[in-house]
MDAnalysis code that builds the backbone (N, CA, C; Angstrom):
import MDAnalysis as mda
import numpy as np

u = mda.Universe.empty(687, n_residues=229, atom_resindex=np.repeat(np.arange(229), 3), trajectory=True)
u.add_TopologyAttr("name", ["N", "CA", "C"] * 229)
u.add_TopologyAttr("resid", np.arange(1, 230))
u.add_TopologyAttr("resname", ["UNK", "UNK", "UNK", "UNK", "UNK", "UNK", "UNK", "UNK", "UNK", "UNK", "UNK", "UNK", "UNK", "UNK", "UNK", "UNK", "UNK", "UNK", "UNK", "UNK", "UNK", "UNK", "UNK", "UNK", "UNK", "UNK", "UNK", "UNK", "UNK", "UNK", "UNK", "UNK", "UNK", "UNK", "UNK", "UNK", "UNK", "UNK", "UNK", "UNK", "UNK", "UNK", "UNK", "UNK", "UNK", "UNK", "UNK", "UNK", "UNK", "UNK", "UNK", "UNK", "UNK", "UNK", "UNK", "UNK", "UNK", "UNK", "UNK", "UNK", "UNK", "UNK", "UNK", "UNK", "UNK", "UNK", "UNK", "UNK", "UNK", "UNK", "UNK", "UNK", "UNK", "UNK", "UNK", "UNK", "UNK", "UNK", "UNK", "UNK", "UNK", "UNK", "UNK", "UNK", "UNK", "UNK", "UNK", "UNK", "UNK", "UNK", "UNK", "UNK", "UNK", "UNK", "UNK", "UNK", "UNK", "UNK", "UNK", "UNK", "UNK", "UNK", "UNK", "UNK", "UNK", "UNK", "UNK", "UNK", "UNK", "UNK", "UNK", "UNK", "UNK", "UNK", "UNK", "UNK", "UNK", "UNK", "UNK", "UNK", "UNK", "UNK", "UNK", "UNK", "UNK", "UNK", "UNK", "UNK", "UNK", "UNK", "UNK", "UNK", "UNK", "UNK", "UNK", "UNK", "UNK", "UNK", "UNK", "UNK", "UNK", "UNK", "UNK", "UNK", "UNK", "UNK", "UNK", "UNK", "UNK", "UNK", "UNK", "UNK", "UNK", "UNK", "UNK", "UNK", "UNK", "UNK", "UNK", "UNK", "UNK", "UNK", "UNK", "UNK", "UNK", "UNK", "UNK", "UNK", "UNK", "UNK", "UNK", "UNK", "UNK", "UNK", "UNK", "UNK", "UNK", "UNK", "UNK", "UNK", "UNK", "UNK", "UNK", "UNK", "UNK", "UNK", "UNK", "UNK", "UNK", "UNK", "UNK", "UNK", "UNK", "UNK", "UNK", "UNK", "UNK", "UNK", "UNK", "UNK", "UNK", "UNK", "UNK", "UNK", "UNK", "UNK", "UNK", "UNK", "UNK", "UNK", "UNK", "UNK", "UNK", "UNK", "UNK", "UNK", "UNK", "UNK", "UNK", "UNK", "UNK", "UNK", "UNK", "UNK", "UNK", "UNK", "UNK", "UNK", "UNK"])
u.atoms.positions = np.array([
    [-57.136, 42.703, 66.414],
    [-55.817, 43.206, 66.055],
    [-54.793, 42.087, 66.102],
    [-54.901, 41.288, 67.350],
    [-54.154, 39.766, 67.345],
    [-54.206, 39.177, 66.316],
    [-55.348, 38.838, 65.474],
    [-55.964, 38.116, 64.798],
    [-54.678, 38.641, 63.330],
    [-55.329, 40.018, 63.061],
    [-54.822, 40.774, 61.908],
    [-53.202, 40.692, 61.969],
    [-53.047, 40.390, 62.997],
    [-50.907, 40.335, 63.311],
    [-51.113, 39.133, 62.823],
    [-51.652, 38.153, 63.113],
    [-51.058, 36.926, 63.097],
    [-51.399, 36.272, 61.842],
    [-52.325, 36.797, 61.082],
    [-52.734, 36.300, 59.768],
    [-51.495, 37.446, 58.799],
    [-51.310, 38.693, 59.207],
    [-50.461, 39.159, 58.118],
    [-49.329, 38.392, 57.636],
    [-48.443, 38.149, 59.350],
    [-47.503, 37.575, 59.875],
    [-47.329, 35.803, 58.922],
    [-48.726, 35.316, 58.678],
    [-48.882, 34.288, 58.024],
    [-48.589, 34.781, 56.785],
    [-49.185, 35.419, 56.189],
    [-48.820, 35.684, 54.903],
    [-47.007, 35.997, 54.795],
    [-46.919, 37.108, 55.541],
    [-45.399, 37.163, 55.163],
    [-44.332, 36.116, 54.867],
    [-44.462, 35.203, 55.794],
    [-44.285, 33.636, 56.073],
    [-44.398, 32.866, 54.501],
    [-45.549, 32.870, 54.702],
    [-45.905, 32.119, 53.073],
    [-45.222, 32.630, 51.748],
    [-45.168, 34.164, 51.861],
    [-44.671, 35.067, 50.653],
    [-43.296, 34.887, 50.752],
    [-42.480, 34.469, 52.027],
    [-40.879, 34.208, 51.534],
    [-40.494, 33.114, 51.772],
    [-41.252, 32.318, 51.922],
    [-41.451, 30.978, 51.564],
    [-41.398, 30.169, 50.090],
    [-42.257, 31.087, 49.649],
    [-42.321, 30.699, 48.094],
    [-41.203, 31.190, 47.827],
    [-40.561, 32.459, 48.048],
    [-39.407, 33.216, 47.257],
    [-38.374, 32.250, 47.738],
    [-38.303, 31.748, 48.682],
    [-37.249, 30.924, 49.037],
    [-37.415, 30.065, 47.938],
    [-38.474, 29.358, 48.039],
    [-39.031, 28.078, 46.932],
    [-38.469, 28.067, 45.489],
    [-39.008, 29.709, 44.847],
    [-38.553, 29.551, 43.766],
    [-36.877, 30.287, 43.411],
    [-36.206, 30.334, 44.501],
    [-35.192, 30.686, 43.916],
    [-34.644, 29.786, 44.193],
    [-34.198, 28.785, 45.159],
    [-34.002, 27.864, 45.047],
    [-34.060, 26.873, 43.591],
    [-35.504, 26.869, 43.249],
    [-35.974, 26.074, 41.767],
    [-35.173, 27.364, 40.587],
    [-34.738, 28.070, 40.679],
    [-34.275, 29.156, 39.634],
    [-32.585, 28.623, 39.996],
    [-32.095, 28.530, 41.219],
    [-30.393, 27.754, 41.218],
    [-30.295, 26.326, 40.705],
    [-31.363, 25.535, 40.796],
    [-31.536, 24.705, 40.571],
    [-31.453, 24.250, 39.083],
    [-32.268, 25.429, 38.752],
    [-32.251, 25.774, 37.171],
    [-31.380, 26.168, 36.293],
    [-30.568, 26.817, 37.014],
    [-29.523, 27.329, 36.671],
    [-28.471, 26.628, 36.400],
    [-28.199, 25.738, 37.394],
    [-27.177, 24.923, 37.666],
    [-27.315, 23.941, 36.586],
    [-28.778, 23.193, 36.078],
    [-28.730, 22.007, 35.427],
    [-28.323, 22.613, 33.724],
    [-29.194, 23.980, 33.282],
    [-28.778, 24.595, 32.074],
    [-27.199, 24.633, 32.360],
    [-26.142, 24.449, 33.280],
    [-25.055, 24.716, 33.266],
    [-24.427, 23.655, 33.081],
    [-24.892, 22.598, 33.583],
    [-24.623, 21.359, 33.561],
    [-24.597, 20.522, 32.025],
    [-26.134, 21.178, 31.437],
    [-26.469, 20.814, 30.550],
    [-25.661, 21.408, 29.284],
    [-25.462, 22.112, 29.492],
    [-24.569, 23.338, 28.209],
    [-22.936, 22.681, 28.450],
    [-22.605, 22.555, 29.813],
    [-21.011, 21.772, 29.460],
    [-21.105, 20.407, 29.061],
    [-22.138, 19.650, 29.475],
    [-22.187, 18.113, 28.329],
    [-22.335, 18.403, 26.565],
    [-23.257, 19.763, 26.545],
    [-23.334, 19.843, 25.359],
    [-22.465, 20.022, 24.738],
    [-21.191, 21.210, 25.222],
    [-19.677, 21.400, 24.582],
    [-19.202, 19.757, 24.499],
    [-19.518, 19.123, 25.762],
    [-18.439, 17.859, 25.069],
    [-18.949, 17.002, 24.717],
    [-19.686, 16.833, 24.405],
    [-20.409, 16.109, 23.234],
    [-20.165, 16.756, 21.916],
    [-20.387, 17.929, 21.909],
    [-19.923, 18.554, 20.351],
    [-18.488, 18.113, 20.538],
    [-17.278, 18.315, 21.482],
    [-16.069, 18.080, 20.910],
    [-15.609, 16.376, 20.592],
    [-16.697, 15.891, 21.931],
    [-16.195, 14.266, 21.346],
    [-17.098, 14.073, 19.950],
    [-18.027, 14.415, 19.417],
    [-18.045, 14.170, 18.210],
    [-17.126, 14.751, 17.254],
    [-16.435, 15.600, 17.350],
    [-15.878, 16.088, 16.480],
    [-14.110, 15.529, 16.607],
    [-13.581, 14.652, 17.369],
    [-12.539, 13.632, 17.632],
    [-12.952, 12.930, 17.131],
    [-13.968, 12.472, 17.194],
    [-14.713, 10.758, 16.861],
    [-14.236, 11.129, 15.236],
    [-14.970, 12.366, 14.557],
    [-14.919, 12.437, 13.258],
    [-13.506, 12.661, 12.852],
    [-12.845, 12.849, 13.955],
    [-11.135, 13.031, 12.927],
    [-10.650, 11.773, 13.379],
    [-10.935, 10.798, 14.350],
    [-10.242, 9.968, 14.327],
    [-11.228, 8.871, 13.291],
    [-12.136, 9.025, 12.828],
    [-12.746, 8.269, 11.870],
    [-11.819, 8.486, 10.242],
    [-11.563, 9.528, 10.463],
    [-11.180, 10.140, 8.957],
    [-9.276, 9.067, 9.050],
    [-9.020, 9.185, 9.835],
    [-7.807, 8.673, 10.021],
    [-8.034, 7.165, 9.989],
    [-8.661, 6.868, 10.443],
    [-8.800, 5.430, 9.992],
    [-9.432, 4.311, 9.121],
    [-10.024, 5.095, 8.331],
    [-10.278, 5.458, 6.776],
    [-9.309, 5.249, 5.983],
    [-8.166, 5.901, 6.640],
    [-7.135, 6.372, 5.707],
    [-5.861, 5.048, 6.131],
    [-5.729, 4.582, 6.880],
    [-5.112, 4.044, 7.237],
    [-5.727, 2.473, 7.025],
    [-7.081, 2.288, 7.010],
    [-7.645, 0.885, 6.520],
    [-7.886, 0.984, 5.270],
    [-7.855, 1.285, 4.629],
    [-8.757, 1.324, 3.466],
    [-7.403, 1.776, 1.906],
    [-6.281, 2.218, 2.836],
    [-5.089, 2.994, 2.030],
    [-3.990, 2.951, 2.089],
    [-3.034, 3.004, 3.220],
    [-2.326, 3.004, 4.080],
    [-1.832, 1.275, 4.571],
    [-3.038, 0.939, 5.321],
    [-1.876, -0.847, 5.490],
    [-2.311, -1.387, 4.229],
    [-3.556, -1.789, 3.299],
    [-3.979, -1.910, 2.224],
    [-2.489, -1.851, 1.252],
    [-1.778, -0.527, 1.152],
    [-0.163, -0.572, 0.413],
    [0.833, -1.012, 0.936],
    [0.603, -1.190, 1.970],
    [2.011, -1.600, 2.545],
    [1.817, -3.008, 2.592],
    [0.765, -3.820, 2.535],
    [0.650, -5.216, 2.287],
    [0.838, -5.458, 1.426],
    [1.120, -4.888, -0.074],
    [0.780, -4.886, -1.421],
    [2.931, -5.064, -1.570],
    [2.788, -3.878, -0.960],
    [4.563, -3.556, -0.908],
    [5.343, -4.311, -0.605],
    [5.289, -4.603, 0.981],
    [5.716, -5.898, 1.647],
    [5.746, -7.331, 0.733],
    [4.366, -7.364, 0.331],
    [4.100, -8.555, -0.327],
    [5.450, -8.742, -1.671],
    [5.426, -7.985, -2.481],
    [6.182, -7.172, -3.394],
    [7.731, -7.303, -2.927],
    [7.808, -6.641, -1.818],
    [9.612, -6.922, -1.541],
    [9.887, -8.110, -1.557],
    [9.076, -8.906, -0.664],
    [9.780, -9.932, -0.243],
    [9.681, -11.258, -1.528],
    [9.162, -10.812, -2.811],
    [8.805, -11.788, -4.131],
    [10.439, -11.023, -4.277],
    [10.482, -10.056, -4.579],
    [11.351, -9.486, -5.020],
    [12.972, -9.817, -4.171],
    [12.963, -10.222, -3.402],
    [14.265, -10.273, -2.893],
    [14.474, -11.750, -2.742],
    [13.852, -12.534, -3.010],
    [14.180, -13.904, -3.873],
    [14.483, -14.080, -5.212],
    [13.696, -12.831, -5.901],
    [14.347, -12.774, -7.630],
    [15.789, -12.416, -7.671],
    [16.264, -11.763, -6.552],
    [17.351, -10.993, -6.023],
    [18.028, -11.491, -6.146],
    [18.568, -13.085, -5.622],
    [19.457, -13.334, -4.460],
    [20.782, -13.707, -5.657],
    [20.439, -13.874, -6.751],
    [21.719, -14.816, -7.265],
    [21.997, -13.470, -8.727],
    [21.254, -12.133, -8.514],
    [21.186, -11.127, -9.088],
    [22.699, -9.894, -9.235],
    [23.591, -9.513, -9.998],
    [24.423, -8.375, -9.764],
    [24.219, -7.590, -8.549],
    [24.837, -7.012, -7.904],
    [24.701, -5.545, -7.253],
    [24.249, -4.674, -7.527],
    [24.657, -3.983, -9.077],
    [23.831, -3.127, -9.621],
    [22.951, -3.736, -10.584],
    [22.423, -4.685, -10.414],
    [21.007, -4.790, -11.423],
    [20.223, -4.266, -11.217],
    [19.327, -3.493, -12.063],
    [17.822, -3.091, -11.915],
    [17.105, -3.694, -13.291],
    [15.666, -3.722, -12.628],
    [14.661, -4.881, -13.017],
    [14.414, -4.294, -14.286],
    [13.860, -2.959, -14.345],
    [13.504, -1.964, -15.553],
    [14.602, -2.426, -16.739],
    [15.483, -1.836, -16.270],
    [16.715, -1.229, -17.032],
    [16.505, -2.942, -17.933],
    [17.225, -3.833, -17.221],
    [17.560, -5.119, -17.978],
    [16.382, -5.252, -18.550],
    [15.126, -5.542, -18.126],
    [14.308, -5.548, -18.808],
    [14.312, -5.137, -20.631],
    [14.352, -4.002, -20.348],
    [15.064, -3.027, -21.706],
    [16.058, -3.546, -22.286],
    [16.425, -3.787, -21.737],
    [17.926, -4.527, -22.156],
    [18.601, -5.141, -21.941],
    [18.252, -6.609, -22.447],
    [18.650, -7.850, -21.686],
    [20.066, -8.812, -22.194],
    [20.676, -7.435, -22.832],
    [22.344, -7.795, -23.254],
    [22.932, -6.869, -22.709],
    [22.979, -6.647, -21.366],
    [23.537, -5.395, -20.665],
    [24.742, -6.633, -20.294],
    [25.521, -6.318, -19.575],
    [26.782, -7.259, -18.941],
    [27.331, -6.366, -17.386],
    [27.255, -6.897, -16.230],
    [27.438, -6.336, -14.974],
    [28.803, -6.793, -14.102],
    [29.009, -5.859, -13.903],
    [30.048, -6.450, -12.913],
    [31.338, -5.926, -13.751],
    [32.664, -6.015, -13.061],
    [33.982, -6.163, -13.610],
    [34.323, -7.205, -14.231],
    [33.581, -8.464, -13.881],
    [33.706, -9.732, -14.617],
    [32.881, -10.101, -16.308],
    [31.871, -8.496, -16.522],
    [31.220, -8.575, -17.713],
    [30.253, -9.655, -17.343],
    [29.330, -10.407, -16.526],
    [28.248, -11.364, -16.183],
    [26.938, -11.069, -16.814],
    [26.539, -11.280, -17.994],
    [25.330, -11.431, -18.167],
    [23.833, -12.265, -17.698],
    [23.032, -11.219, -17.732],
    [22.104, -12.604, -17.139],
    [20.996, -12.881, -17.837],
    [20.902, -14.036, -17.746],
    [19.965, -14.456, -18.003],
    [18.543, -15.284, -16.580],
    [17.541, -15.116, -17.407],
    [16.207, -15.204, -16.459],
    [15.386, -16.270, -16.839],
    [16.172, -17.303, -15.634],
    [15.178, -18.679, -15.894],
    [13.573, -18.752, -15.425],
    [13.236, -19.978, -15.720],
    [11.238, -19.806, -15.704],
    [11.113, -19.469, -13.882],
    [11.701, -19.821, -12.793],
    [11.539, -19.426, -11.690],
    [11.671, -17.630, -11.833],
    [12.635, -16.719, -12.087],
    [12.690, -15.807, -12.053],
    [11.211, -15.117, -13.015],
    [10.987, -15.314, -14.136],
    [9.666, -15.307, -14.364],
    [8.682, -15.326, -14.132],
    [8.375, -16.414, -13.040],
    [7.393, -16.245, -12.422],
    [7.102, -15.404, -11.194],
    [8.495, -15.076, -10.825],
    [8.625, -14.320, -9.674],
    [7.876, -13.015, -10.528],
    [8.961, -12.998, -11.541],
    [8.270, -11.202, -12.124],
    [7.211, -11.225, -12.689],
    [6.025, -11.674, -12.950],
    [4.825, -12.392, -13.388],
    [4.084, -11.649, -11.882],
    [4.367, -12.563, -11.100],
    [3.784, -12.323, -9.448],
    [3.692, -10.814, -9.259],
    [5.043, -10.496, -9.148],
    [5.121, -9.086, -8.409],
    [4.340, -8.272, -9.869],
    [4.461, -8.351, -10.951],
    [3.557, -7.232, -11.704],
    [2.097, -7.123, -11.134],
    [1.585, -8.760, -10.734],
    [0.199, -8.801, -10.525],
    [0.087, -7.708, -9.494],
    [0.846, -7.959, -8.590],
    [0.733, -7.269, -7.186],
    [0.578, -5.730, -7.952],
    [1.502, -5.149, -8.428],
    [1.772, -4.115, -8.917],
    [0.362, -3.412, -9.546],
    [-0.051, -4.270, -10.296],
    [-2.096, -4.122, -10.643],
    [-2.571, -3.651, -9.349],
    [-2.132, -4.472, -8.469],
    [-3.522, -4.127, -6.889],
    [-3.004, -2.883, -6.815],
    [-1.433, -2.517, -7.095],
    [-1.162, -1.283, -6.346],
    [-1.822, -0.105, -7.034],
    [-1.917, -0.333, -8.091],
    [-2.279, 0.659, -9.388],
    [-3.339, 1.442, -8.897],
    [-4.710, 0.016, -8.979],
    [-5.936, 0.121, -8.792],
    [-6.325, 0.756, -7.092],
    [-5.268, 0.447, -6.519],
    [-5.773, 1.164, -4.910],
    [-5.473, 2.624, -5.139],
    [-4.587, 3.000, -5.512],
    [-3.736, 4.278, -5.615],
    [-4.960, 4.781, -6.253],
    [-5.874, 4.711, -7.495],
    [-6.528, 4.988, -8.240],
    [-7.419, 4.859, -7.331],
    [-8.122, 4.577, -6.774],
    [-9.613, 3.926, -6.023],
    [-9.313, 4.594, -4.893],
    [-8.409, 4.965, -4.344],
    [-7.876, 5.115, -2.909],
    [-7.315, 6.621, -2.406],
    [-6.513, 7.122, -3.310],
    [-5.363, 7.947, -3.453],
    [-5.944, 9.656, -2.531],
    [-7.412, 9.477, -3.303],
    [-8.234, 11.133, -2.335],
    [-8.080, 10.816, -0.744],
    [-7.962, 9.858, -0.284],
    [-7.522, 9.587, 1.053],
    [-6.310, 10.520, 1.727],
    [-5.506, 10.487, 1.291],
    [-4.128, 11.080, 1.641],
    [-4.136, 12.196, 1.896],
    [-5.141, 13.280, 0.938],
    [-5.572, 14.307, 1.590],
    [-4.151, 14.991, 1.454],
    [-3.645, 15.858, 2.676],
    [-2.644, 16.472, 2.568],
    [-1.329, 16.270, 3.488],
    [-1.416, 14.807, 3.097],
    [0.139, 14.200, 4.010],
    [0.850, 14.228, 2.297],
    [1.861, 15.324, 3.572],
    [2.833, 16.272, 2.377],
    [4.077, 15.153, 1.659],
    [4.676, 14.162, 2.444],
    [5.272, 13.143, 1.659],
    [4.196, 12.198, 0.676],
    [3.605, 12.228, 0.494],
    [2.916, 11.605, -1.120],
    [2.228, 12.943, -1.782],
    [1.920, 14.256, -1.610],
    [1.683, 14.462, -2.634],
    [2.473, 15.789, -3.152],
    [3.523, 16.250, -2.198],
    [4.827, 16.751, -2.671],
    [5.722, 16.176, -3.393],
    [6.379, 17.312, -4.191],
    [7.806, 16.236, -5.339],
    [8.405, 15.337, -4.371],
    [8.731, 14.774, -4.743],
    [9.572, 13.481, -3.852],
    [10.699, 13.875, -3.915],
    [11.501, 13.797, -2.884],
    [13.185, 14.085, -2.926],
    [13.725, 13.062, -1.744],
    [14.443, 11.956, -2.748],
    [15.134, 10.866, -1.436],
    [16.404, 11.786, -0.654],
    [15.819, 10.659, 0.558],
    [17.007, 11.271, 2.006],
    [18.048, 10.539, 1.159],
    [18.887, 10.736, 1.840],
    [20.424, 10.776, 1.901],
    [20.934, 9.547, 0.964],
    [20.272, 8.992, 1.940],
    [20.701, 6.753, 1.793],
    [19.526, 6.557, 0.171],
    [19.612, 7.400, -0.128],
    [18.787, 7.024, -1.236],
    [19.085, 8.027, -2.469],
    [19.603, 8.709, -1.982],
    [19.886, 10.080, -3.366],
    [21.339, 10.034, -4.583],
    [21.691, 8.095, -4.408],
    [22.484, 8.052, -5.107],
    [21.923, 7.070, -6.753],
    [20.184, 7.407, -6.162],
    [19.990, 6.696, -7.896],
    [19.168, 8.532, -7.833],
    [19.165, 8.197, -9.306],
    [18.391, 9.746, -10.005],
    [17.232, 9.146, -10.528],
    [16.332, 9.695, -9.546],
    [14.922, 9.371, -10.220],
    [14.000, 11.043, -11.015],
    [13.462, 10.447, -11.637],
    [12.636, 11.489, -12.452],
    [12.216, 13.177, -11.302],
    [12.138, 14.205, -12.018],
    [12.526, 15.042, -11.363],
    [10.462, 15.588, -11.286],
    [10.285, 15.941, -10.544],
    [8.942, 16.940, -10.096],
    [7.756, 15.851, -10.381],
    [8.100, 14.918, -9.690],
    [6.959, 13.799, -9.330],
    [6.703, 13.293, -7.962],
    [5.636, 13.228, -7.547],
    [5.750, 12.572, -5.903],
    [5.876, 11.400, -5.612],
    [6.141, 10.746, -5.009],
    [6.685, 9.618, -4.971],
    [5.391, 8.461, -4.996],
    [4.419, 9.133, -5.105],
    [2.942, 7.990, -5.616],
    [3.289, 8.086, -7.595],
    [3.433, 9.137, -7.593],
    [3.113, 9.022, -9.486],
    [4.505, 8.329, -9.570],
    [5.647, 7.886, -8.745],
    [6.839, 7.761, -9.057],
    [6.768, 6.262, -9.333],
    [5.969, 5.844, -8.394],
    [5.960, 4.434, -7.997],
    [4.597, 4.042, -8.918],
    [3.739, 4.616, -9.444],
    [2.869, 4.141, -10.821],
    [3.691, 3.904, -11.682],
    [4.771, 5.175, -12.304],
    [5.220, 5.181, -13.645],
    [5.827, 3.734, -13.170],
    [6.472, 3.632, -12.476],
    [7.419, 2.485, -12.897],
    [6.417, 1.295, -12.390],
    [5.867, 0.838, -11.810],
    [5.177, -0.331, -12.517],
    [4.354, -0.272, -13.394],
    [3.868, 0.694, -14.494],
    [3.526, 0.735, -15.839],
    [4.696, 0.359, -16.829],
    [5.713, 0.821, -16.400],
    [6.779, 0.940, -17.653],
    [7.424, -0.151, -17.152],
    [7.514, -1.556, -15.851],
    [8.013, -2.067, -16.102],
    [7.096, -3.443, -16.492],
    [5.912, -3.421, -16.305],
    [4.673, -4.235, -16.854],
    [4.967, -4.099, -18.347],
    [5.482, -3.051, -19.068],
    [5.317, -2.849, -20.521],
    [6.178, -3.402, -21.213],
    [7.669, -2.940, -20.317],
    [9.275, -3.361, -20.383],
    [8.973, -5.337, -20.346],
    [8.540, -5.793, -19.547],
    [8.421, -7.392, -19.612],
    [7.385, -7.735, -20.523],
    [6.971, -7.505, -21.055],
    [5.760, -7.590, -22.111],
    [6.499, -7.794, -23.410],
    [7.470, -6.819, -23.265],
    [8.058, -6.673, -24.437],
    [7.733, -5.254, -25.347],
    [6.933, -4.943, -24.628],
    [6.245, -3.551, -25.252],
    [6.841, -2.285, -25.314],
    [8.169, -2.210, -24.537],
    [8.798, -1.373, -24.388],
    [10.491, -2.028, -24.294],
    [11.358, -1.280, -25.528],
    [12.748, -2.225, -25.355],
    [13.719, -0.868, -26.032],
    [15.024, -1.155, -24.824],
    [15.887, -0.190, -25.318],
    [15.830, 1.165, -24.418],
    [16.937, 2.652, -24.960],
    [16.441, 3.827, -24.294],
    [16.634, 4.131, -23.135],
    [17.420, 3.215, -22.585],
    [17.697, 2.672, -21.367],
    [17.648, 4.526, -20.168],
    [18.494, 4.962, -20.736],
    [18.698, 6.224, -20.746],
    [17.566, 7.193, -20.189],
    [16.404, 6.752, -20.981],
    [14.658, 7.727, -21.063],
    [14.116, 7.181, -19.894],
    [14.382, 5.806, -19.487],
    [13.814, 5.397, -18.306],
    [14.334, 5.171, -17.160],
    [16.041, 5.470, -16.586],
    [16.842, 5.296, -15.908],
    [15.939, 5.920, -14.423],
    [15.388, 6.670, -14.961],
    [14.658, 7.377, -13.285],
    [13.822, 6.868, -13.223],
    [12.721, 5.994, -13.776],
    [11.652, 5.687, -13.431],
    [11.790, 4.401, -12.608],
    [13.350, 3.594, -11.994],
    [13.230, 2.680, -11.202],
    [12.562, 2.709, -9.836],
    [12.358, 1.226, -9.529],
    [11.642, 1.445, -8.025],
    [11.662, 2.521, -7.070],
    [10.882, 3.114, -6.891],
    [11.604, 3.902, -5.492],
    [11.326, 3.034, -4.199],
    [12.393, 2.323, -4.109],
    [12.724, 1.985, -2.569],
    [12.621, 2.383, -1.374],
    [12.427, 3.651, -1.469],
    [11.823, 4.406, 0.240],
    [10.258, 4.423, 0.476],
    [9.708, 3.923, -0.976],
    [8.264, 4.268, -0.551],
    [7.744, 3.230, 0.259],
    [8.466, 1.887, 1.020],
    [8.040, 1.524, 1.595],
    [8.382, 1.758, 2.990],
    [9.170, 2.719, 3.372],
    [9.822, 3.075, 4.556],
    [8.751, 4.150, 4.438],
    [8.605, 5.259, 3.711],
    [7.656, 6.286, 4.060],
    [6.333, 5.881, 4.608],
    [5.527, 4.713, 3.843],
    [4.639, 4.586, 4.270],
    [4.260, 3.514, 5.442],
    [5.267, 3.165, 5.681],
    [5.470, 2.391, 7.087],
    [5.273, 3.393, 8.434],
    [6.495, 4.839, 7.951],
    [6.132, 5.819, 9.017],
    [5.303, 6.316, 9.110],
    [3.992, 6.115, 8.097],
    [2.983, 6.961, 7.843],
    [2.425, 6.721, 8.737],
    [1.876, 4.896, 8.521],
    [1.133, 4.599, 9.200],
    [1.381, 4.638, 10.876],
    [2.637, 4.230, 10.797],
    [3.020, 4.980, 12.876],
    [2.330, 6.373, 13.219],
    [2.695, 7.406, 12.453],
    [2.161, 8.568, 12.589],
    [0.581, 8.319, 13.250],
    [0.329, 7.866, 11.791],
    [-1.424, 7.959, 11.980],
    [-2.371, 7.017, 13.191],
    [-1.722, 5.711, 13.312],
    [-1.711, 4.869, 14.691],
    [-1.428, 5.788, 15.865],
    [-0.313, 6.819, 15.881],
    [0.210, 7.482, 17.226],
    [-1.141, 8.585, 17.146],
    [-1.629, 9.428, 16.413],
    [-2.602, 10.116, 16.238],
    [-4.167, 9.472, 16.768],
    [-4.548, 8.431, 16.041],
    [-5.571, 7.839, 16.649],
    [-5.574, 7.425, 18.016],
    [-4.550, 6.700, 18.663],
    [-4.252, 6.877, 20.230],
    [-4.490, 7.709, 21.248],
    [-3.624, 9.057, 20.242],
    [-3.906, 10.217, 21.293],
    [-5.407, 10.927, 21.257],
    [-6.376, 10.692, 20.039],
    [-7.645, 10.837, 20.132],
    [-8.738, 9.514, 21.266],
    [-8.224, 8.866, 21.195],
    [-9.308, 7.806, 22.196],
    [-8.428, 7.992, 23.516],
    [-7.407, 8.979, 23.753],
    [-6.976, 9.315, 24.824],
    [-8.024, 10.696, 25.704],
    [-8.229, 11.335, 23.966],
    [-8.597, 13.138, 24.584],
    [-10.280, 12.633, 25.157],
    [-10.965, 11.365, 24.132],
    [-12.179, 10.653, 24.703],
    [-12.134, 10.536, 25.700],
    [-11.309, 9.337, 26.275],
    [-11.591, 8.815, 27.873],
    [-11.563, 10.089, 28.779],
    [-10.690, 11.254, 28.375],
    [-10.459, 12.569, 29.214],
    [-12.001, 12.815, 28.993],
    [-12.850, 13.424, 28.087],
    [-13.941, 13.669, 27.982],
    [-14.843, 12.706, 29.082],
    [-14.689, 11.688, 28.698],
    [-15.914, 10.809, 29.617],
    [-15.570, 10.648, 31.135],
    [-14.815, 11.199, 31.819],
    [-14.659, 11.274, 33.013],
    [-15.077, 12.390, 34.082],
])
């Protein structure tokens, strides 16, 4: 009967032994599927940052500083053609019509071989811009200042540019029509093309663009490092 106590007594022993054993290995289990399932959420979400901050910088290498180097490049040809230029001159317009007379003093101008080559230069540039815009432009996606009508702020709403265009097709037409206008291919009408001059903010817009999109990518390799900690 000793015997039979002490061998049951063994068994009982052994039987919650194991139950100890495997529930233990079942928390154990539990815990790592738990473990394992919240790396898995963040891994799905850091891939899915990774992919928007990829898309953004896409857009910003490849589109974005790509124009504004083009632009930049562009102003600053341009504000040496400038310097000995009317107040109200525009490049188009005279172009068209190169017996216009400015000023209260009636000053006509004329465009020696330096100024020529300046406008020679900046058309070239004007090609790169063409061809990126064209090659490039599905980038932009739906940043609402390039592919909404364009309407200049304030400091800018005292020239009249062409009406229900965004300020990308704004800034094609006119280096087409003024590539055509110096060619000679286009003369006169002054009138038909008065809106199609530079738009001058498009290099301020896309200056802020790119801040935007720089401040955006930041705060994504921010929400990362949060992830990997």
């Amino acid at each position: 009967m000793k015997y039979a106590l002490l061998f049951y007594s063994a068994e009982v022993d052994a039987a919650f032994i194991a139950f100890v054993g495997t529930f233990i290995i079942a928390l154990i289990s539990i815990h790592q599927n738990w473990l394992s399932n919240k790396n898995n959420k963040k891994n799905i979400e850091r891939i899915s940052i990774i992919d928007k901050r990829q898309a953004i910088e896409n857009k910003l290498n490849e589109f974005y500083i790509p124009l504004r180097h083009h632009l930049e490049h562009s102003k600053t040809l341009f504000k040496i053609f400038a310097k000995d230029k009317p107040v109200n001159f525009r490049t188009l317009t005279y172009l068209l019509d190169k017996n216009q007379l400015y000023g209260h003093n009636n000053v006509r101008v004329v465009l020696n071989k330096n100024d020529k080559s300046l406008l020679k230069t900046i058309i070239k540039i004007g090609r790169k811009i063409e061809k990126l815009i064209h090659e490039k432009s599905y980038l932009i996606g739906d940043d609402t200042e390039f592919v909404q009508e364009y309407i200049p702020r304030a400091q800018y709403s005292h020239i009249t540019y062409e009406n229900d265009m965004t300020l990308l097709s704004l800034l094609i037409s006119h280096l087409v029509t003024i590539r055509m206008a110096f060619k000679e291919d286009l003369s006169g009408q002054i009138n038909k093309f008065n809106g199609f001059v530079f738009p001058n903010e498009v290099n301020i817009r896309v200056n802020e663009k790119i801040t935007e999109l720089e401040n955006k990518v930041n705060s994504y390799n921010l929400e990362i490092l949060k992830l990997d900690k």
